[in-house]
C-alpha positions in Angstrom: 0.0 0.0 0.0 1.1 3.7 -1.1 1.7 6.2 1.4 -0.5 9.1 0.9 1.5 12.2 -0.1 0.6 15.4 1.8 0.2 17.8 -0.7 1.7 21.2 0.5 0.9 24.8 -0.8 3.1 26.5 -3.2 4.4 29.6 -1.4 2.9 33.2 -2.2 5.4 35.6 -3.2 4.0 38.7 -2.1 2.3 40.8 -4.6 4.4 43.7 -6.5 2.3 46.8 -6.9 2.8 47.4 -10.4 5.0 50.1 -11.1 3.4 53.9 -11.3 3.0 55.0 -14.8 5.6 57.3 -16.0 4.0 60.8 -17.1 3.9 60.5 -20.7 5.2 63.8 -21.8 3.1 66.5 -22.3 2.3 67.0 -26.1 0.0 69.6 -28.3 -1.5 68.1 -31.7 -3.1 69.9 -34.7 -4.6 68.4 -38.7 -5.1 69.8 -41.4 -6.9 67.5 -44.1 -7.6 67.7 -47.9 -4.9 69.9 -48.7 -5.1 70.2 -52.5 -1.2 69.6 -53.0 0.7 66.2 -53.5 2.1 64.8 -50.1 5.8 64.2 -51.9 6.1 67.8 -52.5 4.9 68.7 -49.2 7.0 66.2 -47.1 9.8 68.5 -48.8 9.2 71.4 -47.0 8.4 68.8 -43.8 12.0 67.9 -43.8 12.9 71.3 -43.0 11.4 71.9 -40.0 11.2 68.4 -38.2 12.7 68.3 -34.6 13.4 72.2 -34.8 11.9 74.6 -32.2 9.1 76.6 -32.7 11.2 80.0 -33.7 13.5 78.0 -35.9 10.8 76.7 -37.3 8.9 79.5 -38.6 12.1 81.3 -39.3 13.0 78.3 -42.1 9.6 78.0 -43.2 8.8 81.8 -43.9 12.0 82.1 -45.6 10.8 79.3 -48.3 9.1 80.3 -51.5 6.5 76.8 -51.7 3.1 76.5 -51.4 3.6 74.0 -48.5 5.5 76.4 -46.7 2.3 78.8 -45.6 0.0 75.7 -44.7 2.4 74.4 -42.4 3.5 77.8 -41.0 -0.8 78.1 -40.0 -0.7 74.2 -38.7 2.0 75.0 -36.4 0.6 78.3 -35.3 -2.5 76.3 -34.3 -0.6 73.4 -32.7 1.3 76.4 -30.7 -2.0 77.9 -29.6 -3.5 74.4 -28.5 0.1 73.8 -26.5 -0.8 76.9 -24.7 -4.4 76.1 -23.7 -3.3 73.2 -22.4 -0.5 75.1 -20.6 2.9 74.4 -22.0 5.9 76.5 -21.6 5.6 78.1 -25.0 9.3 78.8 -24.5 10.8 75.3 -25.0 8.2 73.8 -27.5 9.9 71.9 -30.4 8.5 70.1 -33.3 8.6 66.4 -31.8 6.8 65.2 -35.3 5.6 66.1 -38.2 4.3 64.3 -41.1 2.5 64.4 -44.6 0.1 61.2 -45.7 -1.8 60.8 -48.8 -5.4 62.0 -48.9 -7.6 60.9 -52.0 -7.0 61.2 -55.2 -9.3 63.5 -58.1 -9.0 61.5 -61.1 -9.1 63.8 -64.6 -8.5 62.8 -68.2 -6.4 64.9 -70.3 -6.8 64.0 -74.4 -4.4 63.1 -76.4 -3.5 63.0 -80.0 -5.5 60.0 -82.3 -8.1 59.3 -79.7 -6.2 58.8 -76.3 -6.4 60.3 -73.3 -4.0 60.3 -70.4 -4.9 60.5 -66.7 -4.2 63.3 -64.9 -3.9 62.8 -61.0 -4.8 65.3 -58.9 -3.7 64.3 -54.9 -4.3 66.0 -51.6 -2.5 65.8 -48.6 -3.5 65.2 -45.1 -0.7 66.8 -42.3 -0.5 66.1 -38.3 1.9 67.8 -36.3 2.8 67.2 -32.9 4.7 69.6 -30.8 6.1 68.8 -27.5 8.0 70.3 -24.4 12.2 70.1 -24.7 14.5 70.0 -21.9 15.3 73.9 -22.6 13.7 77.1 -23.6 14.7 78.5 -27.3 16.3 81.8 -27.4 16.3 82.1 -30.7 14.0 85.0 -32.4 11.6 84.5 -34.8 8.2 83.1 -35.1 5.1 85.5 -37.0 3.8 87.1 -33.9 7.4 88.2 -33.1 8.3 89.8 -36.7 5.5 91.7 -36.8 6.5 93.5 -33.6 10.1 94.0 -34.6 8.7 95.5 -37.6 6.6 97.8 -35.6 9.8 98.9 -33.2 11.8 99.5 -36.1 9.2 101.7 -38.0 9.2 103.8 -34.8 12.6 103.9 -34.1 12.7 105.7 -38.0 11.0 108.1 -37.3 12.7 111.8 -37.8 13.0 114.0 -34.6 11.6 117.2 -35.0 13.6 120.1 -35.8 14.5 122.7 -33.6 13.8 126.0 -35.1 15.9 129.1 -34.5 14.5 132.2 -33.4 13.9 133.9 -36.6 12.0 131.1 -38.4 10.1 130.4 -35.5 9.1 133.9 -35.2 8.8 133.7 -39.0 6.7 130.8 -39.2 4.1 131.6 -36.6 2.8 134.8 -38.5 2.8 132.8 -41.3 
């Protein structure tokens, strides 16, 4: 006859509380959809700004000539404004990504010579941007609100003093 075998409990380990979640990192987003341009020539301009702070940013993109340059100048603007409701340090926002995918497609037929015709495709874009919080703030000057106020310091720094008249023409110009 078999000995009965005393089964025994496995030991509890004692529970680990699982580990507190991180705190993702703080991040502002903005769209724009439909954009009647061709994603490849947008993602161009994209290139250019990616991982740059917000100044450098709109200082690249204002200085470039494309279309694609003003859309995305008005998508970060808006992604800069939705930072600051939620309450970022506008200071040290930086543009974490940025990127360009393909929106549909208008298909038109172009004719041809002896009875063809040729397809003509005409693409839109749809851009996200997503701008977070960097380790510094971003000296560097720049950006739209900021140009129009150097613009407005500089017109009134311009302006002529008035000229000190001599006794005469003073005299000369108040009976005139």
């Amino acid at each position: 006859m078999k000995k009965p075998v005393k089964k025994t409990e496995p030991e509890k380990k004692p529970k680990q509380e699982p580990a507190a979640p991180q705190p993702k990192a703080r991040e502002a987003r903005a769209y724009v959809r439909y954009i009647r341009m061709s994603p490849r020539k947008m993602r161009l301009v994209i290139d250019t700004v990616r991982r740059q702070p917000i100044p450098e940013a709109f200082a690249r993109l204002m200085a470039l000539p494309n279309k694609g340059a003003r859309f995305l100048e008005k998508l970060i603007a808006s992604a800069a404004a939705n930072a600051k409701v939620l309450g970022m340090d506008s200071s040290r926002l930086y543009v974490a990504e940025v990127r360009a995918d393909g929106g549909p497609t208008m298909k038109r037929h172009m004719s041809r010579s002896m009875g063809r015709a040729d397809v003509m495709l005409k693409r839109m874009t749809h851009v996200s941007v997503v701008l977070k919080e960097g380790e510094r703030k971003w000296e560097t000057p720049g950006g739209p609100l900021q140009a129009e106020e150097q613009e407005s310091d500089a017109k009134a720094k311009t302006k002529a003093p008035a000229k000190k008249l001599g006794k005469k023409k003073a005299a000369a110009g108040a009976a005139a």
